[in-house]
C-alpha positions in Angstrom: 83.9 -34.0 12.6 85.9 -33.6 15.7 88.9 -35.4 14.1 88.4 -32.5 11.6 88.2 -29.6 13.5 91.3 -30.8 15.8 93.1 -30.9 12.2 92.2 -27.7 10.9 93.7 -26.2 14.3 96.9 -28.0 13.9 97.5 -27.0 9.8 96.7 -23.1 11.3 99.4 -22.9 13.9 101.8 -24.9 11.7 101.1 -21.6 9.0 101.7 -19.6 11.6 104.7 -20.5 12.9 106.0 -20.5 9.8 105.2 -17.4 8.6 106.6 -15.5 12.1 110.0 -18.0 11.4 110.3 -17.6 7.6 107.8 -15.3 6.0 107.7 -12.6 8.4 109.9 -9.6 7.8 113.0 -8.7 9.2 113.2 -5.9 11.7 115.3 -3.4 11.2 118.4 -3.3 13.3 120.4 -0.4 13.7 124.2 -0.4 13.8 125.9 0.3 16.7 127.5 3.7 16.5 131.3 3.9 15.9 132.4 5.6 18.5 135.6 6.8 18.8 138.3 5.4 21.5 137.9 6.2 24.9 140.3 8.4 26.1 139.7 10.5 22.7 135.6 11.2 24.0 135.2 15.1 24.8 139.3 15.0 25.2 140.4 18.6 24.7 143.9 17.2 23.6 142.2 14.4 20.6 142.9 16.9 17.8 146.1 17.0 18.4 148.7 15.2 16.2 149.5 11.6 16.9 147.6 11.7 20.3 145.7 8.6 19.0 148.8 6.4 18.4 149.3 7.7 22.3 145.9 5.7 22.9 146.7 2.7 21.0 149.9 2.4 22.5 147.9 2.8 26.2 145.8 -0.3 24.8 148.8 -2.3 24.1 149.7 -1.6 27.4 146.2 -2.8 28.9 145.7 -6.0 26.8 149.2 -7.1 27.2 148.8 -6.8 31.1 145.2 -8.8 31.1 147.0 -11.2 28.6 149.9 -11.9 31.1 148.9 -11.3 34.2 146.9 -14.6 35.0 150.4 -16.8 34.3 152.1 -14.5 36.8 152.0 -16.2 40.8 153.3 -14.9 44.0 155.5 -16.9 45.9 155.2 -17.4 49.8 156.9 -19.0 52.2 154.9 -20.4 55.5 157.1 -21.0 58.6 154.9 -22.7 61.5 154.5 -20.5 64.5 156.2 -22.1 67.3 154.0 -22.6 70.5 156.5 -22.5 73.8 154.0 -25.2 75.8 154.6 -27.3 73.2 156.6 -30.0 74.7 154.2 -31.8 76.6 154.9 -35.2 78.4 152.1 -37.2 77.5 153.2 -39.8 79.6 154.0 -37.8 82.7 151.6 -36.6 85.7 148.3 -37.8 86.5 145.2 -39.4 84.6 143.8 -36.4 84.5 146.7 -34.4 83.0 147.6 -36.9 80.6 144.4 -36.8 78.8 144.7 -32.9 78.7 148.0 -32.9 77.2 146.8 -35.7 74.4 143.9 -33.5 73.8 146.6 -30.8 73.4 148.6 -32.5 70.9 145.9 -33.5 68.6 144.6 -30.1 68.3 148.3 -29.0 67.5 149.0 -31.7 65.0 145.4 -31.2 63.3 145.4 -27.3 63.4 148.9 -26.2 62.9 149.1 -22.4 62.6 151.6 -21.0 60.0 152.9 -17.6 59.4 153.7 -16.5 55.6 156.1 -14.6 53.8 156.0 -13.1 50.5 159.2 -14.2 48.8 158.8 -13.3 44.7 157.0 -13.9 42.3 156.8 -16.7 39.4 156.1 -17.1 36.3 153.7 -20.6 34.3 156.5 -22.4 32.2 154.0 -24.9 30.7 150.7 -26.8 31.7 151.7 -29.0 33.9 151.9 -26.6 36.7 155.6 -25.8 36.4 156.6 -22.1 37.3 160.1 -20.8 36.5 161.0 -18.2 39.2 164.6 -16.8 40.7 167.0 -19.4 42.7 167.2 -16.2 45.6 163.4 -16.6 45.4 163.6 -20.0 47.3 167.3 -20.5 48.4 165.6 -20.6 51.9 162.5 -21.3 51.9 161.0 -23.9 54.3 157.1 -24.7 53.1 156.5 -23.2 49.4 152.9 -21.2 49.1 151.9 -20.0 45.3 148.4 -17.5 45.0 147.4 -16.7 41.9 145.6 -13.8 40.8 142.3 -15.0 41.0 143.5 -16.2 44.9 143.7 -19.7 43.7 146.5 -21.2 46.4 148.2 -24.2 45.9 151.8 -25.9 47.8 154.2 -26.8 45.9 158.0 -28.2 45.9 161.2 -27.7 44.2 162.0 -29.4 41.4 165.4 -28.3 40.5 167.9 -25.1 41.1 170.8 -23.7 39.1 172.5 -21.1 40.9 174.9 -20.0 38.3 171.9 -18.8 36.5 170.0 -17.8 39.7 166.8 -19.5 38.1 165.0 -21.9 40.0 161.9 -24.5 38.9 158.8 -25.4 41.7 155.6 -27.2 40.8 152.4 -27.0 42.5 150.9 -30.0 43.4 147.3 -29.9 41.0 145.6 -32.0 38.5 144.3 -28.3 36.3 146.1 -27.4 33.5 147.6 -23.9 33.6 147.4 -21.4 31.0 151.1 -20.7 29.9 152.0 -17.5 28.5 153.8 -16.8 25.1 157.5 -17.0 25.2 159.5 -14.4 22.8 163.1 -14.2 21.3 165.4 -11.6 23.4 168.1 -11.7 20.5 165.5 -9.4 18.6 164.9 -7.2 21.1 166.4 -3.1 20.3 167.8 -1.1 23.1 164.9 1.4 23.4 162.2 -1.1 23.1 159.1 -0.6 25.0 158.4 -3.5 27.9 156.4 -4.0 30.9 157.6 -5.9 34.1 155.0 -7.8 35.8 155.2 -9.1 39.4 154.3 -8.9 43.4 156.4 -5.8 44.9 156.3 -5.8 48.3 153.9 -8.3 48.1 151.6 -6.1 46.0 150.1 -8.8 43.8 149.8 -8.2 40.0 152.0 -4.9 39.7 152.7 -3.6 36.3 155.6 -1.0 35.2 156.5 0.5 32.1 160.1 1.4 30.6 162.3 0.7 28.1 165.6 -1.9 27.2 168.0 0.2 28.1 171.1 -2.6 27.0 171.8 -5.7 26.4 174.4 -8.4 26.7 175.3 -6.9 30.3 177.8 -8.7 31.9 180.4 -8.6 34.7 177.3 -7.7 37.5 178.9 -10.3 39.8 174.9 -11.4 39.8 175.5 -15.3 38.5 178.2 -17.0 36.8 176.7 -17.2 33.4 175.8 -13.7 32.9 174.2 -12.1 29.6 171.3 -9.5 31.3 168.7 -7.2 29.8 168.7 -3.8 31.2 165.5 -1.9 31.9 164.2 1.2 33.4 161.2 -0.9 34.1 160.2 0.1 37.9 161.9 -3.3 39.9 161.8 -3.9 43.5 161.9 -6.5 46.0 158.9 -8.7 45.1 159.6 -8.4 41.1 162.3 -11.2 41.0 161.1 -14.2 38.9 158.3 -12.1 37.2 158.3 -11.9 33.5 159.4 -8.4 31.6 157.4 -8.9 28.4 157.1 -6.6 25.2 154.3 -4.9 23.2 153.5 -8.2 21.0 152.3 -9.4 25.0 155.5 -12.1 24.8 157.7 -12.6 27.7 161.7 -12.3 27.0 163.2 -12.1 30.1 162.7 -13.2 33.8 163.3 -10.1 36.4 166.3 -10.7 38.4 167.6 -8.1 40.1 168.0 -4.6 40.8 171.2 -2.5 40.6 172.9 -1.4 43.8 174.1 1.8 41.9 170.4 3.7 42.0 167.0 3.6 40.6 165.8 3.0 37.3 168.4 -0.1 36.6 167.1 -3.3 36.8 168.0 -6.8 34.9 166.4 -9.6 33.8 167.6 -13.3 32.5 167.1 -13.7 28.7 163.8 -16.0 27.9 166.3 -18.6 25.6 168.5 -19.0 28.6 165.2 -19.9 30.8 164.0 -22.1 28.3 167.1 -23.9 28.3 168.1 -24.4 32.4 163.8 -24.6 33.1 163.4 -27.6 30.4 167.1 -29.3 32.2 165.9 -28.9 34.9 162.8 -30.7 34.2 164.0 -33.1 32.4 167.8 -34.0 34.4 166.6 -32.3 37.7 170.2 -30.3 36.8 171.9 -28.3 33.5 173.9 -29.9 31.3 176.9 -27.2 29.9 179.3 -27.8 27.9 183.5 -27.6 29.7 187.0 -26.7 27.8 188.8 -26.9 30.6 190.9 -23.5 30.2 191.6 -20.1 32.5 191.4 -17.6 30.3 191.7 -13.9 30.9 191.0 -10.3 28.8 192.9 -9.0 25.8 195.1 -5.9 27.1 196.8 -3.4 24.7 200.0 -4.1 26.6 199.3 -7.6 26.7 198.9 -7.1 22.3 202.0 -5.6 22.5 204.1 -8.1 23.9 202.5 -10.6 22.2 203.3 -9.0 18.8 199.3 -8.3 17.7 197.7 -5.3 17.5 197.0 -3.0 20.6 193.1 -3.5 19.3 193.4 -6.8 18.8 190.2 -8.7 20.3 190.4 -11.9 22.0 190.9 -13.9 25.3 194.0 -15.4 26.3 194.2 -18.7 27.4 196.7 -18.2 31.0 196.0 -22.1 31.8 195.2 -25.5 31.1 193.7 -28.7 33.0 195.4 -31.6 32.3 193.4 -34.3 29.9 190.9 -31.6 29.5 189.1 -31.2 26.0 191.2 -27.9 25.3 194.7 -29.9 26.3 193.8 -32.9 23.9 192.8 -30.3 21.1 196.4 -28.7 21.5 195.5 -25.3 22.9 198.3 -24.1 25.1 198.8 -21.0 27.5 199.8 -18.0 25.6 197.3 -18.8 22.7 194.8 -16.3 22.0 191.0 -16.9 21.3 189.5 -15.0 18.9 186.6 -16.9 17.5 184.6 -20.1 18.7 182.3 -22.3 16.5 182.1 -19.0 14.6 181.7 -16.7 16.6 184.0 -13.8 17.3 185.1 -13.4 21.2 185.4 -10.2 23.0 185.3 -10.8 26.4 186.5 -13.7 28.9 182.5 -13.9 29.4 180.9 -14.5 25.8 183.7 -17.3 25.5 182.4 -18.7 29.0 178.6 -18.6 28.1 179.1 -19.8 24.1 181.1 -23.1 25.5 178.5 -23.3 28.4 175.6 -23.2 26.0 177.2 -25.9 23.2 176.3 -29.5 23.8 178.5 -32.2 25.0 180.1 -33.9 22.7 179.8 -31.4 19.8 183.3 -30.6 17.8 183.5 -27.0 17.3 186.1 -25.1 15.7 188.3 -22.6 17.6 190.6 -19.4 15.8 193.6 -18.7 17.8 196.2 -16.5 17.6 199.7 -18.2 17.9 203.1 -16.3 17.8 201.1 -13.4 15.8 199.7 -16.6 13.0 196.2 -17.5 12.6 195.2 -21.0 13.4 192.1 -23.3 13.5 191.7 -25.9 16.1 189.0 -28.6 16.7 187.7 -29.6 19.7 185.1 -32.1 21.3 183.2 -30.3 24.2 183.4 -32.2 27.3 180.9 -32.0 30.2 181.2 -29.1 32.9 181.2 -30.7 36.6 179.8 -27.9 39.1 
């Protein structure tokens, strides 16, 4: 009878928990209101026509600096504050003074007291810990500090420099993977574009500024030897350099380089396929590889045209010397000729010819259009290695 009673309990809480799981009816949930944005809430400017696209484009602006901010790092430099009792003879003096001054040194050796300097800012090139940054960042730095934003510190070392792009690789010493943001294409990129510059302005961590492209393909700056900078009116100033000026898909196409001496509002930054290129050498070699001609070359006058019977418009660079055995004197190039295309490519300046052979890989044949007492010719040539 017990046994039975003890069963019939058991079948009635198995029906009821079954009937509260499965049987029992659904309450009613209400769905949440749609409200609408924000900034459009008792607004007395929301009737007015295109003021939401305003909004959206404010959100862009938000998620694209949450989105991109965590990847961005300052860069300090600690310096170890020197103490002028420091030169202690251990040896020297009495018993006594001795075991003061070894007492001394220990604490100095075990508690060393730095001072730190906010030198730039840096930006995660992939997971490993490897941050992409300006060459001015650490040209002369002693003892390399990186914060992130969430104060996570961490020392790190250089791991390769390439002044004639002023871009610079460290790595902070870490067994974490680090969260890398999206890299975009700078070639697609319209003058008037919308972008944001992140970095640590005078040491003000996590900064965002708004502006526009306002060129491209800048060159001439006297800023590096392989120049080809976007121009912003993105807010830059000291403590920007080697942080990343992204656009509205939350992508990062350039690294922030400098400022212009000229006045506000002009500020440059290194195209994201050049980074790639000289971070992933860097990595890789520990130096760039870039292709060599081995030529002087020099900008297309009208009265140079003229006396070499071509058009006063005629574009080009002309070739004013050669190295001896170089990969331009074994092609047959010789002084007087006249450049006006390489490996398809038309030339313009003395600097698109210098980055295009800089950027081709050694070994490559490539095809160059000359100009040759006023006649078209094709030459090929096998790009040799450049030897900074």
């Amino acid at each position: 009878m017990k046994k039975f009673i003890v069963f019939g309990v058991w079948v009635v809480l198995v029906c009821v928990t079954l009937y509260w799981v499965v049987g029992a009816p659904t309450p009613h949930v209400e769905k949440p209101l749609e409200l609408p944005l924000a900034s459009t809430v008792n607004n007395p400017y929301s009737h007015l026509e295109g003021y939401e696209t305003l909004v959206r484009l404010q959100e862009a602006f938000v998620t694209n600096a949450r989105k991109v901010k965590p990847a961005v790092v300052s860069i300090n430099n600690l310096t170890e504050i020197s103490d002028p009792h420091s030169q202690r003879d251990l040896m020297g003096g009495d018993p006594g003074a001795w075991f003061n001054n070894l007492r001394y040194w220990l604490k100095r050796t075990f508690r060393k007291r730095y001072q730190m300097e906010s030198l730039g800012s840096g930006l995660i090139f992939n997971e490993a810990g490897y941050i992409v940054t300006n060459y001015h960042v650490v040209e002369k730095a002693n003892r390399l500090l990186v914060k992130f934003l969430d104060n996570r510190e961490y020392t790190a070392q250089v791991v390769g420099v390439d002044p004639k792009t002023d871009l610079a690789v460290i790595k902070v010493f870490s067994l974490s993977h680090f969260q890398k943001p999206e890299f975009g294409n700078s070639s697609k990129v319209e003058v008037g574009d919308w972008v944001m510059a992140i970095g640590n302005p005078y040491g003000l961590r996590g900064t965002i500024t708004v502006g526009v492209v306002s060129g491209k393909g800048r060159i001439d700056l006297g800023i590096a030897t392989f120049e080809n900078f976007l121009q912003t009116d993105t807010s830059i100033n000291p403590g920007n350099s080697g942080g990343p000026l992204i656009d509205m898909q939350g992508q990062v196409i350039g690294i922030n380089t400098a400022i212009a001496e000229l006045g506000s509002g002009v500020g440059f930054a290194i195209p994201m396929e050049t980074v790639e290129k000289v971070a992933q050498d860097l990595i890789e070699n520990g130096e760039v590889e870039r292709g060599w001609l081995g030529i002087g070359i020099q900008h297309m006058t009208p009265d140079m045209a003229e006396s070499f019977r071509v058009s006063r418009d005629q574009s080009g660079v002309v070739v004013n010397s050669i190295d001896d055995g170089a990969p331009a004197d074994k092609a047959g190039l010789r002084r007087g000729d006249i450049i006006i295309a390489y490996d398809g490519k038309e030339i313009a300046h003395p600097q698109h010819l210098q980055n295009y052979v800089a950027d081709t890989k050694v070994g490559k044949t490539v095809q160059i259009k000359i100009l040759r007492d006023g006649l078209e010719q094709t030459l090929e040539v096998e790009i040799g290695k450049y030897l900074s």
